[in-house]
C-alpha positions as CSV (number, residue, x, y, z in Angstrom):
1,X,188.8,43.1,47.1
2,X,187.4,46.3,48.7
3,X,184.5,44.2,50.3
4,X,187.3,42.1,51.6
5,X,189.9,45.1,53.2
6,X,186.4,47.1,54.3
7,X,185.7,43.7,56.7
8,X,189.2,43.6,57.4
9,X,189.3,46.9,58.4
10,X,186.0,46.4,60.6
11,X,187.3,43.6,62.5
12,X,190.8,45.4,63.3
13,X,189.1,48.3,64.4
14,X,186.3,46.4,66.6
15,X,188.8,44.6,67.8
16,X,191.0,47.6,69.1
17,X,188.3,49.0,70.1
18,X,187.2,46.0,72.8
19,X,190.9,46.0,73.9
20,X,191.6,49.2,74.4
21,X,187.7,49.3,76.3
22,X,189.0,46.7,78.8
23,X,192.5,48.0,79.4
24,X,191.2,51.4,80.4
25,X,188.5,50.2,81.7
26,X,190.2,48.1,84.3
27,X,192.7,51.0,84.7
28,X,190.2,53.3,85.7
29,X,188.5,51.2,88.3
30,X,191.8,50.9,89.6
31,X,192.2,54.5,89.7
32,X,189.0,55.0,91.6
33,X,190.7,53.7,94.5
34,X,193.0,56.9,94.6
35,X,190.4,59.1,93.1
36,X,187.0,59.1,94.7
37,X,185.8,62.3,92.8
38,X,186.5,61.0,89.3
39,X,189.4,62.9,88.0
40,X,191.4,60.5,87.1
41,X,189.0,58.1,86.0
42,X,188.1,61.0,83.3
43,X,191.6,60.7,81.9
44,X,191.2,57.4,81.4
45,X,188.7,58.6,79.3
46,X,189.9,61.0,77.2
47,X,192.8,58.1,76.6
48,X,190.7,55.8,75.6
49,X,188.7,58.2,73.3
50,X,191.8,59.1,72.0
51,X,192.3,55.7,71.3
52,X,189.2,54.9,69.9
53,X,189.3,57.9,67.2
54,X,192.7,56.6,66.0
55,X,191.6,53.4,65.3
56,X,188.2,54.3,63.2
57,X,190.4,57.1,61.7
58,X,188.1,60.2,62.8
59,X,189.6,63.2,62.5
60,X,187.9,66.3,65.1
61,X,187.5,69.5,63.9
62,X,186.6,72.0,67.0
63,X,185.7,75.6,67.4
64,X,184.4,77.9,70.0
65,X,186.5,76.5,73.0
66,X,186.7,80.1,73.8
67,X,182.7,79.6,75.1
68,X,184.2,76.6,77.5
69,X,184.6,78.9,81.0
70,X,187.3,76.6,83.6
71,X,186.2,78.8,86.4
72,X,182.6,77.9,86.8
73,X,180.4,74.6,86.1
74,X,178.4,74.8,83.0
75,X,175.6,72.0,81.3
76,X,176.7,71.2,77.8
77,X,174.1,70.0,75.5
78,X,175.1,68.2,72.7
79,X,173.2,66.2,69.7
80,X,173.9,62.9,69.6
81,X,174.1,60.9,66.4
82,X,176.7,58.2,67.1
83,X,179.4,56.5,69.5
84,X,181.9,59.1,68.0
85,X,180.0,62.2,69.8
86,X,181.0,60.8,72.4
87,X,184.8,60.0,72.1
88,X,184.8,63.4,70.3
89,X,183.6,65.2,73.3
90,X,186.0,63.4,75.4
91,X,188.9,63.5,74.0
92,X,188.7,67.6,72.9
93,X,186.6,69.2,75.9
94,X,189.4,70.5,78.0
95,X,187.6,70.3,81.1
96,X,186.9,67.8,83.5
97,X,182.8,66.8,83.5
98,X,180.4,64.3,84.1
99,X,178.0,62.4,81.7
100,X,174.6,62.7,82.5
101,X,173.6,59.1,80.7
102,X,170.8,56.6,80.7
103,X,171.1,54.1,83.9
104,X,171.3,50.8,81.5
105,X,174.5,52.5,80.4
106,X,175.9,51.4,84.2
107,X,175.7,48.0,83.8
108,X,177.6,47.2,80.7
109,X,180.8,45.7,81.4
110,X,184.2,47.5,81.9
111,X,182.6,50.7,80.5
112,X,179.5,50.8,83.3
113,X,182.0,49.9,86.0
114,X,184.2,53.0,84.9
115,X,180.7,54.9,84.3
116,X,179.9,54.0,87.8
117,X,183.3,54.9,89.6
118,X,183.8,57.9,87.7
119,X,180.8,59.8,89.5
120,X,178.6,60.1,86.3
121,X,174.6,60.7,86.4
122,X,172.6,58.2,86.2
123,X,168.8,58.7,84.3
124,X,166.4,56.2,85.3
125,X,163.7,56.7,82.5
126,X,161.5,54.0,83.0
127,X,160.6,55.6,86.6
128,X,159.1,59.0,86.7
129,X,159.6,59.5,90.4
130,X,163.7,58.2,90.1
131,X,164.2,60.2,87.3
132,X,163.0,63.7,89.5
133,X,165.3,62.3,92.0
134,X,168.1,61.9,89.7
135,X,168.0,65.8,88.5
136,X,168.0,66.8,92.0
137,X,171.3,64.6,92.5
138,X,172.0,65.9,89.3
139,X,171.6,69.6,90.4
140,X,173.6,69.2,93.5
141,X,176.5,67.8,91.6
142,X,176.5,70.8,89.5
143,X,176.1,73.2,92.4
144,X,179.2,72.1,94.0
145,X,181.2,73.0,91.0
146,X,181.2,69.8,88.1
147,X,180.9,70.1,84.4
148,X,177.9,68.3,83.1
149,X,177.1,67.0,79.6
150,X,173.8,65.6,78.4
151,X,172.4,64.4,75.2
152,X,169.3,65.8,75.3
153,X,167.9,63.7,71.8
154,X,168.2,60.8,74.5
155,X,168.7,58.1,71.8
156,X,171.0,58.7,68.8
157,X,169.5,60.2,66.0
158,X,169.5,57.4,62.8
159,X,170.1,59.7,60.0
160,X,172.2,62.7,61.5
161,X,169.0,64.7,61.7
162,X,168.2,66.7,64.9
163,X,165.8,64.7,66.8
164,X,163.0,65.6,69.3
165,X,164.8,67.1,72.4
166,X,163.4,65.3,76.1
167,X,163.0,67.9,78.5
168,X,165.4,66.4,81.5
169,X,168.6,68.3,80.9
170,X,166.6,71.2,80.7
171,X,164.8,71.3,84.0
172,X,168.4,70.1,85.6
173,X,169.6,73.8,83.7
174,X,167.5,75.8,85.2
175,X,166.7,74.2,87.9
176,X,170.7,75.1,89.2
177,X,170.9,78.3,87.2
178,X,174.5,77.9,85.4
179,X,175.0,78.8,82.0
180,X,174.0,75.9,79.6
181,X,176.2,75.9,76.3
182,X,175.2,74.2,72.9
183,X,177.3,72.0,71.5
184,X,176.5,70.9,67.7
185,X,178.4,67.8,66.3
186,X,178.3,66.8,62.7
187,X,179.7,63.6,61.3
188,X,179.7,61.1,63.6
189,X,176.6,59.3,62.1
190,X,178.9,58.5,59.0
191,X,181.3,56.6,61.3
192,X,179.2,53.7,62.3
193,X,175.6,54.4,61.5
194,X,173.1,52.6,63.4
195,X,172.3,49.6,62.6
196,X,175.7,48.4,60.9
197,X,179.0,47.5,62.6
198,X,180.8,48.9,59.4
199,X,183.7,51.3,60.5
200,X,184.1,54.0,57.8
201,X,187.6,55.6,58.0
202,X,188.5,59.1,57.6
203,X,185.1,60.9,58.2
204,X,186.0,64.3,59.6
205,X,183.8,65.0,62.2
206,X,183.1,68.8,63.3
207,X,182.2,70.3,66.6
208,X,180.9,74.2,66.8
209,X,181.0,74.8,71.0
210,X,178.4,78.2,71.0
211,X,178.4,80.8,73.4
212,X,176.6,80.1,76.9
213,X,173.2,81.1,77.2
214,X,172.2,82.8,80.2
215,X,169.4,81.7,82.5
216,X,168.9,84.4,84.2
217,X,165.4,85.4,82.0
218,X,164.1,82.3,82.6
219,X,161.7,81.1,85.1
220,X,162.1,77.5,86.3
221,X,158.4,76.9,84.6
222,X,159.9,77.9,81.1
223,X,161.5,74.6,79.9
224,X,159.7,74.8,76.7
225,X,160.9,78.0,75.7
226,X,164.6,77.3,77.0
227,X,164.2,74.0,74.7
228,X,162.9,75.9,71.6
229,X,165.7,78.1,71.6
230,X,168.2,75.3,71.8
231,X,166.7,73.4,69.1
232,X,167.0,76.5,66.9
233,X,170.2,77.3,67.7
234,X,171.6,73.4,67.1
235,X,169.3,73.0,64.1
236,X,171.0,76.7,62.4
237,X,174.7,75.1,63.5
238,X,173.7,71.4,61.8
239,X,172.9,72.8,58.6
240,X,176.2,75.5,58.5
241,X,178.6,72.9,59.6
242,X,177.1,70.2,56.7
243,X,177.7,73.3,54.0
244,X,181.7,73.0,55.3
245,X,182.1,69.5,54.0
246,X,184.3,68.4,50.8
247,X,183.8,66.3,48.2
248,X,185.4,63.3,49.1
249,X,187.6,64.7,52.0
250,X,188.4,61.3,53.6
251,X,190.4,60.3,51.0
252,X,192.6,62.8,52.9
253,X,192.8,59.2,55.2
254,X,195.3,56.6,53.8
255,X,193.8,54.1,55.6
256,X,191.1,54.5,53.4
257,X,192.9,55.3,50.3
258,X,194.0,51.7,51.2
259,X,190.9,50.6,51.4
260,X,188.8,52.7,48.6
261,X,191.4,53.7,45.9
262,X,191.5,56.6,43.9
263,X,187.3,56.5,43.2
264,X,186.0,54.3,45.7
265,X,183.9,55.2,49.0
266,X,181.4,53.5,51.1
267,X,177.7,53.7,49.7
268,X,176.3,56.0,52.4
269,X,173.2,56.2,50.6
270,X,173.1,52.1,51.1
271,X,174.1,52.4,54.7
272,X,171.8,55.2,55.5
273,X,168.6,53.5,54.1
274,X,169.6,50.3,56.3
275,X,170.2,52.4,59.3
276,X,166.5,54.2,58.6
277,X,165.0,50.6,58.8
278,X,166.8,49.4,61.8
């Protein structure tokens, strides 16, 4: 019976999930007719995100908005270990940004078309020369005053481990000088991890936003060293923010007391060995 309400569950949520992905899609390219710089295509976002995290039952846990500065652009920097970083981010950064993502991203239906209208980044990584050109885009964006985020892993990780950072969002950092803020998610692999299309409800996903570091000390030559840092900082925040997590705190979810009982849970340890293959 719970292999039977765990499929059920699945398809309900995939299912919300592809109508709620082609509502707000189509209302956003619709919006882009009134909004050429994206704003209101970005709250068409943060709905949909909204939407998104109701229906796979992810609660957000968020500090350190006191680090997000509304009067200037910054470049968050986030790790990046499932879809839910990204409806996280969405839905609970209160500013308006941009997503610096992959070019492939553009051409997926309803989501790409939005991607596309809503003035986001595009990284071609397959070509050296269009990718340079793409952080000077990038840069100029930025310059004139819009929020940026980046994952800088540039693949989800499979395990929830920190993976090796690409040096792109980087170079665009110092490259236009604005403060460039860590952001460390942890959870969001436990959602959906890679590899499945399992939706496990009531994984409590937290968010530590830390304080901007300032480029000023750093030459544009000095990637590396701005990378290391980051790395360090994200990989102290991971491990903190794992030590915060209950025993069996999403059984705080009825949806998956429904689902799991008093003693059930998904077998992570299944899931996770599976994903590792993938």
């Amino acid at each position: 019976m719970e292999a039977l309400k765990v499929r059920i569950y699945t398809l309900w949520c995939w299912t919300g999930c592809g109508l709620s992905t082609a509502f707000w899609g189509t209302i956003s390219v619709l919006c882009s007719v009134f909004s050429g710089g994206g704003n209101l295509q970005h709250l068409c976002m943060r709905r949909w995100s909204r939407d998104n995290l109701w229906l796979s039952r992810v609660r957000v846990e968020i500090e350190g908005l006191a680090h997000v500065d509304p009067r200037r652009p910054q470049l968050y920097v986030a790790n990046h270990s499932g879809l839910h970083d990204i409806l996280s981010l969405a839905a609970h950064l209160p500013v308006q940004f941009r997503w610096i993502a992959k070019k492939s991203l553009f051409r997926i239906p309803f989501m790409g078309w939005h991607m596309r209208r809503s003035v986001y980044i595009a990284i071609d990584r397959e070509n050296p020369r269009e990718a340079a050109r793409s952080i000077i885009e990038a840069a100029a964006a930025i310059e004139r005053g819009v929020n940026a985020v980046a994952f800088p892993e540039g693949t989800r990780s499979l395990t929830g481990e920190l993976g090796k950072f690409r040096s792109g969002a980087f170079a665009l950092a110092l490259r236009t000088g604005v403060p460039l803020v860590p952001v460390t998610i942890e959870g969001s692999y436990r959602v959906i991890m890679p590899g499945t299309l399992q939706v496990n409800p009531g994984v409590l996903l937290r968010i530590k936003i830390d304080k901007p570091i300032d480029l000023s000390s750093y030459r544009r030559s000095e990637k590396n060293r701005l990378m290391k840092e980051v790395f360090e900082i994200m990989s102290r925040n991971l491990d903190e923010l794992r030590t915060r997590r209950r025993p069996d705190e999403e059984r705080e979810d009825p949806l998956f007391r429904w689902i799991y009982g008093r003693t059930g849970r998904p077998d992570y340890s299944s899931l996770l060995a599976k994903a590792s293959k993938s």
